[in-house]
C-alpha positions as CSV (number, residue, x, y, z in Angstrom):
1,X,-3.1,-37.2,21.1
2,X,-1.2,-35.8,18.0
3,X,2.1,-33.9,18.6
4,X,0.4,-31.0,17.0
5,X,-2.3,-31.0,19.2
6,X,0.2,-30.5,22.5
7,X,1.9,-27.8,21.1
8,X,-1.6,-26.2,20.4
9,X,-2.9,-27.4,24.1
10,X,0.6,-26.1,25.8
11,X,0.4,-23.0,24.3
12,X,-2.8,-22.2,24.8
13,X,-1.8,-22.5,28.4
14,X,1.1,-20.2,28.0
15,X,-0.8,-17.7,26.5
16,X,-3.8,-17.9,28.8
17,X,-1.6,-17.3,31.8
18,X,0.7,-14.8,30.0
19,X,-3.1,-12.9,29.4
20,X,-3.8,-13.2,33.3
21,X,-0.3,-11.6,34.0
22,X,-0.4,-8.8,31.6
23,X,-4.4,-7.9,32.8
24,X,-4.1,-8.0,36.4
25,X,-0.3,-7.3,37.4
26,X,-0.5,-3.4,35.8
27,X,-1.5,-1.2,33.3
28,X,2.0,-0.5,31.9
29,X,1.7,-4.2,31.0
30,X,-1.4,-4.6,29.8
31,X,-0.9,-1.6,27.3
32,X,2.4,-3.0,26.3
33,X,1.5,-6.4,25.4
34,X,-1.3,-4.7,23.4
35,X,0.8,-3.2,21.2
36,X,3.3,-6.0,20.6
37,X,0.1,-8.0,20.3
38,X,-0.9,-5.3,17.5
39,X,2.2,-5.1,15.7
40,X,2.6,-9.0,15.1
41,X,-0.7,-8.9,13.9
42,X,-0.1,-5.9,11.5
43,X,3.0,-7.6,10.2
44,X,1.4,-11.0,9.3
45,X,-1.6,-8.8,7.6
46,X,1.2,-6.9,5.3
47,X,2.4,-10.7,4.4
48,X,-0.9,-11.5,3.5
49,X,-1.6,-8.3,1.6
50,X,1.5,-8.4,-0.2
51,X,0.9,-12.8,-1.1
52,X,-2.3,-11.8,-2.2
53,X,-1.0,-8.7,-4.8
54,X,-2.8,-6.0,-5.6
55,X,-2.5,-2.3,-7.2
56,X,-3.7,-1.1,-4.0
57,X,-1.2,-2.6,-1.5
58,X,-0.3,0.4,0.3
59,X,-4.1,1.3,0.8
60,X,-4.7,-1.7,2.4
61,X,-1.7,-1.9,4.8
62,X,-2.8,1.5,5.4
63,X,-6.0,0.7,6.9
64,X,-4.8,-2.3,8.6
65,X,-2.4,0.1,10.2
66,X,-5.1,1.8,11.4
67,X,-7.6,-0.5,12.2
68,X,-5.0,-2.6,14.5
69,X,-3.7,0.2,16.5
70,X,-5.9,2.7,15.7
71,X,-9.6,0.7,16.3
72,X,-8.5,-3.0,18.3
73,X,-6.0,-1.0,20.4
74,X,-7.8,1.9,21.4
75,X,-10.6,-0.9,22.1
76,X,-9.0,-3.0,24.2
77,X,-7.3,-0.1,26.6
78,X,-10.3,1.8,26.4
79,X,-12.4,-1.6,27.8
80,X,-9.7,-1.8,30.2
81,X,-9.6,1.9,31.8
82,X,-13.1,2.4,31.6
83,X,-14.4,-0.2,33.1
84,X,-12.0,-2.3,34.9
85,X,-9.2,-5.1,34.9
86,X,-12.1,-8.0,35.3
87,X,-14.6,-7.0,33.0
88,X,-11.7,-7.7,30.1
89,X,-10.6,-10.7,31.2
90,X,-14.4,-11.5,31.1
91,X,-14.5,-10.5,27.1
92,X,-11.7,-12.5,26.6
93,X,-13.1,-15.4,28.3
94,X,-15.6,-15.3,25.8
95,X,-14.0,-14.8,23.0
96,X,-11.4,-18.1,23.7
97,X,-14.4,-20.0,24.8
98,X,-16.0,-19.5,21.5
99,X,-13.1,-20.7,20.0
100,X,-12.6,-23.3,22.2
101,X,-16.2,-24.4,21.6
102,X,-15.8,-23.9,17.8
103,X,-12.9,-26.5,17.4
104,X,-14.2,-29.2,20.1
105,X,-17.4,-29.8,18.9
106,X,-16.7,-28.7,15.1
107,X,-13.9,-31.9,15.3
108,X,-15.8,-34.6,17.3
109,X,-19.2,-33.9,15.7
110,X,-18.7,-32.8,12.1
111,X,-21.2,-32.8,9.6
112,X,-22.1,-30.1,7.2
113,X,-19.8,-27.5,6.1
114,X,-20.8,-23.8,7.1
115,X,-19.3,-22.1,4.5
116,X,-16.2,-22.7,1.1
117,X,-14.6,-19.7,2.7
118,X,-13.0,-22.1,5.1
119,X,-13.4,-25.7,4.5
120,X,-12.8,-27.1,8.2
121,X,-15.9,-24.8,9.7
122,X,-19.0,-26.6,10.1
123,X,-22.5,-25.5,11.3
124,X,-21.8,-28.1,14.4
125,X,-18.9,-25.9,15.2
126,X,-20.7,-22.5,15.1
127,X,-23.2,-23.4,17.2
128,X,-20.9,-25.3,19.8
129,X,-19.4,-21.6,19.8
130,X,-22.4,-19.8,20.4
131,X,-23.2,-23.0,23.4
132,X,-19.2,-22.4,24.9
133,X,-19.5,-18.5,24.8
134,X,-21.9,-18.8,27.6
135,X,-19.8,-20.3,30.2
136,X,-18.0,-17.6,31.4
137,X,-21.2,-15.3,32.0
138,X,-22.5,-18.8,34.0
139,X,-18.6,-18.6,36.1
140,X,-18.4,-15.0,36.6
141,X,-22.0,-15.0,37.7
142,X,-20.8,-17.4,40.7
143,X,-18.4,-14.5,41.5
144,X,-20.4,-11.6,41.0
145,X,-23.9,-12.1,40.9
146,X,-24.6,-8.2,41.0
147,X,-22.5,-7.7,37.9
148,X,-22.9,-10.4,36.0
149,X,-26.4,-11.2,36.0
150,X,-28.1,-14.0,33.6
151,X,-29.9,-11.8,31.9
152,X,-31.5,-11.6,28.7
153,X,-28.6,-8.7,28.1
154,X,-25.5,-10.6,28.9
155,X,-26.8,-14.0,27.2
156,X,-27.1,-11.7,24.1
157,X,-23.6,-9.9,24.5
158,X,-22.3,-13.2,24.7
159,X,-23.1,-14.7,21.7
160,X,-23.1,-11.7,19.8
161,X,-19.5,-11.6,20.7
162,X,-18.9,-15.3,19.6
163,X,-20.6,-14.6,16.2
164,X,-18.7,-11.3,16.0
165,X,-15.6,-14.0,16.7
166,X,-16.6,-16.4,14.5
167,X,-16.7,-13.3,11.3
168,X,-13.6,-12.4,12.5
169,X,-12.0,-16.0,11.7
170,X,-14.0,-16.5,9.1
171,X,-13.0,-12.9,6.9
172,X,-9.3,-14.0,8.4
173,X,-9.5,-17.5,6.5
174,X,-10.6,-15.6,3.4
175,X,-7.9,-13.9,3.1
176,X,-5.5,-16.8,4.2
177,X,-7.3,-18.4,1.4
178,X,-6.7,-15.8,-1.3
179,X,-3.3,-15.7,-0.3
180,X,-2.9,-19.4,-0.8
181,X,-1.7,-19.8,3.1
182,X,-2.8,-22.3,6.0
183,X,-1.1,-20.3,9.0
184,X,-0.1,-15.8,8.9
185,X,3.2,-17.3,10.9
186,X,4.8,-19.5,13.3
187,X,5.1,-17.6,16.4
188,X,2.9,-19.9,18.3
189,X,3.8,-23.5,18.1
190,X,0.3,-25.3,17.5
191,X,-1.8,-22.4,15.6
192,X,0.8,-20.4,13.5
193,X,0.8,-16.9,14.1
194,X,-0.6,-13.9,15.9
195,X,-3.5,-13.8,13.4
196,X,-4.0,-17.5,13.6
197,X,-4.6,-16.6,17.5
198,X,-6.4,-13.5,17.6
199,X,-8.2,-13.0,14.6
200,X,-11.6,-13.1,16.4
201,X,-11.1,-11.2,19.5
202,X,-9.4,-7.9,16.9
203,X,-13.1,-7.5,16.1
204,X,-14.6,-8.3,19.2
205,X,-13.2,-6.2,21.4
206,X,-14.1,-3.2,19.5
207,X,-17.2,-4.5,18.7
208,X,-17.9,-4.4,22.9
209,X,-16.2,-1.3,23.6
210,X,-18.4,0.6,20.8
211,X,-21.8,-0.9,20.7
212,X,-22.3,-2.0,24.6
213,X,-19.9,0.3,26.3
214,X,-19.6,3.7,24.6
215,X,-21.8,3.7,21.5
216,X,-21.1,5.2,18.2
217,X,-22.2,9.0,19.1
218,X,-19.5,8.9,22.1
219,X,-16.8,6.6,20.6
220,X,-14.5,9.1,19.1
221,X,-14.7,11.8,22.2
222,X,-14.0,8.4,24.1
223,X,-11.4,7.7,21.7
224,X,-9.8,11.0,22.3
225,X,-9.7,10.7,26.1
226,X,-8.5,6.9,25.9
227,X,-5.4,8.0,23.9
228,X,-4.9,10.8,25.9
229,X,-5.1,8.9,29.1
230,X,-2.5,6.7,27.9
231,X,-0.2,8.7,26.8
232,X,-0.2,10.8,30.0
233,X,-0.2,7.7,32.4
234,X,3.4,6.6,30.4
């Protein structure tokens, strides 16, 4: 095993546990490591804005701005409040299982490349995402069958959310690649930065929250309540 590959394995741990802490100790955390979480990310997308040079710089940090704390973090606290605690950590089990599924299989079996945008993707990995992004509907059925039922439903939510995961990284790589980068950072030892991490669950959490949990016709009344919930609960 390469020393690259146990910084990437022990911090995956860290992280996953770190995730367990801030979902299920309280609230207060949960929102706070959101926004930390957000702010990385937004700083590493300026870098790569401002690597990649254009006249429209300000426009485009602009609507990252936005997008991070306006769209992923409204998301992700609004998954969390409205539904519950478990139902995120669920999401996010997806989302790193899809990952985790991408990189195993995409590095043991190889094969054909899935796309120039990003030279190390191969079809094998995409479709060991879509297989991994199942296993934590077939876990959290074991816990609660009543909630998490195998259905047609929740086979499609998850790989839906594994290919919205897998657009995520892929429109992430793009722009690594037009900004002549490998990594956004090196805040975690063994994938780079925050972007490096999470650049497939920024669009799949909102991707949840609007199309399965509060659609588009109710997202920005939703939106309204979810910021004015967490403001007042500060």
């Amino acid at each position: 095993m390469s020393e690259e590959l146990q910084k990437r394995i022990i911090t995956s741990i860290l992280l996953f546990l770190t995730a367990i802490f801030c979902i299920f100790v309280h609230k207060y955390f949960f929102i706070t490591s959101i926004l930390i979480i957000s702010y990385f990310a937004f700083d590493e997308m300026c870098m790569i804005i401002h690597r990649i040079g254009s006249y429209f710089q300000f426009l485009l940090k602009l609507i990252s701005l936005f997008y991070l704390f306006g769209i992923f973090a409204v998301s992700a606290v609004g998954l969390y409040l409205i539904k519950d605690p478990f139902f995120f950590f669920y999401i996010l089990s997806i989302c790193i299982c899809s990952d985790i599924g991408g990189y195993t299989v995409g590095k043991n079996v190889g094969g054909k490349k899935l796309t120039k945008i990003s030279p190390n993707k191969t079809i094998s990995g995409s479709l060991g995402s879509f297989c991994f992004s199942i296993i934590p509907l077939l876990i959290f059925y074991n816990i609660d069958s009543s909630e998490y039922l195998l259905s047609t439903n929740n086979f499609l939510m998850c790989l839906f959310t594994s290919l919205t995961c897998q657009l995520g990284d892929l429109f992430i790589s793009y722009q690594k690649r037009k900004a002549k980068i490998k990594n956004t950072g090196k805040i975690l030892p063994g994938h780079g930065g925050m972007l490096d991490r999470i650049d497939g669950i920024i669009f799949s959490i909102p991707f949840i929250f609007i199309i399965y949990i509060v659609g588009f016709t109710d997202f920005f009344e939703t939106y309204k309540d979810v910021i004015s919930y967490a403001i007042k609960s500060q």
